[in-house]
C-alpha positions in Angstrom: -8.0 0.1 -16.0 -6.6 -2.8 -14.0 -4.0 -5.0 -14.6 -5.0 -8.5 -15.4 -4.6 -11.1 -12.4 -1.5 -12.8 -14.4 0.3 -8.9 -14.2 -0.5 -8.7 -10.6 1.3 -12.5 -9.7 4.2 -11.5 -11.9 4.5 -8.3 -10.4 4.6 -9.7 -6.6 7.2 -12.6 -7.3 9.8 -9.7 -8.9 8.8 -8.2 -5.5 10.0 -11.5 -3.9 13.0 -11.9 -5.8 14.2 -8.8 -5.2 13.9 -9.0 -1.4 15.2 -12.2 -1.5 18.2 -11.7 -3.9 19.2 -9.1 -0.9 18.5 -10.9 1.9 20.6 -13.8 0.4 23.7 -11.1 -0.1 23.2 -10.0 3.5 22.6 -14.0 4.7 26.6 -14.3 3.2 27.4 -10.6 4.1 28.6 -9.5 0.9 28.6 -5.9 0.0 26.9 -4.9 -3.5 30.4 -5.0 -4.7 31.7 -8.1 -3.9 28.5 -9.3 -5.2 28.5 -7.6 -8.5 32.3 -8.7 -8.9 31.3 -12.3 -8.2 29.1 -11.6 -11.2 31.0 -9.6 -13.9 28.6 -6.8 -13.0 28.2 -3.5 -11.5 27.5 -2.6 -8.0 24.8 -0.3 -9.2 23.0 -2.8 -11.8 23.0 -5.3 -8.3 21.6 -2.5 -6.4 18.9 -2.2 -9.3 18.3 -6.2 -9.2 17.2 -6.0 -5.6 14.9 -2.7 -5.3 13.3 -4.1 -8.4 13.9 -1.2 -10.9 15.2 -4.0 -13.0 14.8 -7.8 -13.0 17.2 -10.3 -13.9 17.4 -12.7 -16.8 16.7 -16.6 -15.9 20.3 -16.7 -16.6 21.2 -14.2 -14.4 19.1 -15.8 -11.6 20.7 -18.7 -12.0 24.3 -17.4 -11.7 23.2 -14.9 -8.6 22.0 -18.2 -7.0 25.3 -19.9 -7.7 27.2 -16.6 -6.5 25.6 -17.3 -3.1 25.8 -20.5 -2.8 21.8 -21.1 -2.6 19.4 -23.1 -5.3 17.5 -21.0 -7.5 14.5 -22.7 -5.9 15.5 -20.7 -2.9 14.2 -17.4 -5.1 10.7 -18.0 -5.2 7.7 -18.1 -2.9 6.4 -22.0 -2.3 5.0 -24.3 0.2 7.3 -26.5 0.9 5.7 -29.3 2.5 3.4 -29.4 -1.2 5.9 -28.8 -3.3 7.7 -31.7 -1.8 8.7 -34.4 -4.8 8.5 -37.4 -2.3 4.4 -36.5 -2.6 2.0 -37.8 -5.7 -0.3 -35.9 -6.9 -3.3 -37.4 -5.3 -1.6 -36.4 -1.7 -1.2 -32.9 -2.7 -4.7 -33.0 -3.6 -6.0 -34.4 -0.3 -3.7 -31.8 2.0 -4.9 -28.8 -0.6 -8.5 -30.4 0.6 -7.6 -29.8 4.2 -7.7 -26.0 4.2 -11.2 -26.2 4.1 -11.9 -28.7 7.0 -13.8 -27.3 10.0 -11.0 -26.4 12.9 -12.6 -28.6 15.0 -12.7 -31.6 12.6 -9.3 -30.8 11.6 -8.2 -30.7 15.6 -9.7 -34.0 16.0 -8.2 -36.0 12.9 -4.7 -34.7 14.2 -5.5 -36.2 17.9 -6.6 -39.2 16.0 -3.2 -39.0 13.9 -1.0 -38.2 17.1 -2.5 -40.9 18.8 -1.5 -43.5 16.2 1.7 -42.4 16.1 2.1 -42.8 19.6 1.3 -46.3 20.1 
């Protein structure tokens, strides 16, 4: 039988963290040592954290994010530009409604944009 939807998005951001937990060790160049003694942890338990055999506590997140320097934020997948809290809701709405503009109606509202930026 297959796992509900909610399973599979759970699933795929531990799959995230994980490769992002290690790319953020490699990003400071810390071995899984230093790492783990950064967190009162072992190597092995670090090593375990970023294939994904075993995912870390919110708390644990949050201290791995402070051990490298990086916002927890930094951990998960997101959009940035609509995720961004200078925008309401309504304009997150509106650029959401964009993805399903024609390419050549989007390529001539950007023109139209450019060119009212230019002058």
């Amino acid at each position: 039988m297959d796992k509900p939807a909610i399973d599979q998005d759970i699933q795929a951001v531990d799959r995230i963290i994980a490769a992002r937990l290690r790319e953020g060790r490699m990003k400071r160049g810390l071995t899984l040592e230093a790492l783990a003694s950064r967190l009162g942890i072992s190597a092995q338990q670090v090593l375990k954290y970023e294939t994904g055999a075993s995912r870390p506590s919110a708390g644990r997140l949050k201290a791995v994010a402070d051990a490298l320097e990086l916002p927890p934020a930094w951990f998960f997948p997101q959009r940035p530009a609509l995720r961004s809290p200078s925008l309401l809701p309504d304009e997150i709405e509106r650029l959401e409604r964009l993805k399903a503009v024609r390419p050549e109606v989007f390529e001539a509202f950007s023109r139209l944009i450019d060119s009212s930026l230019d002058g």
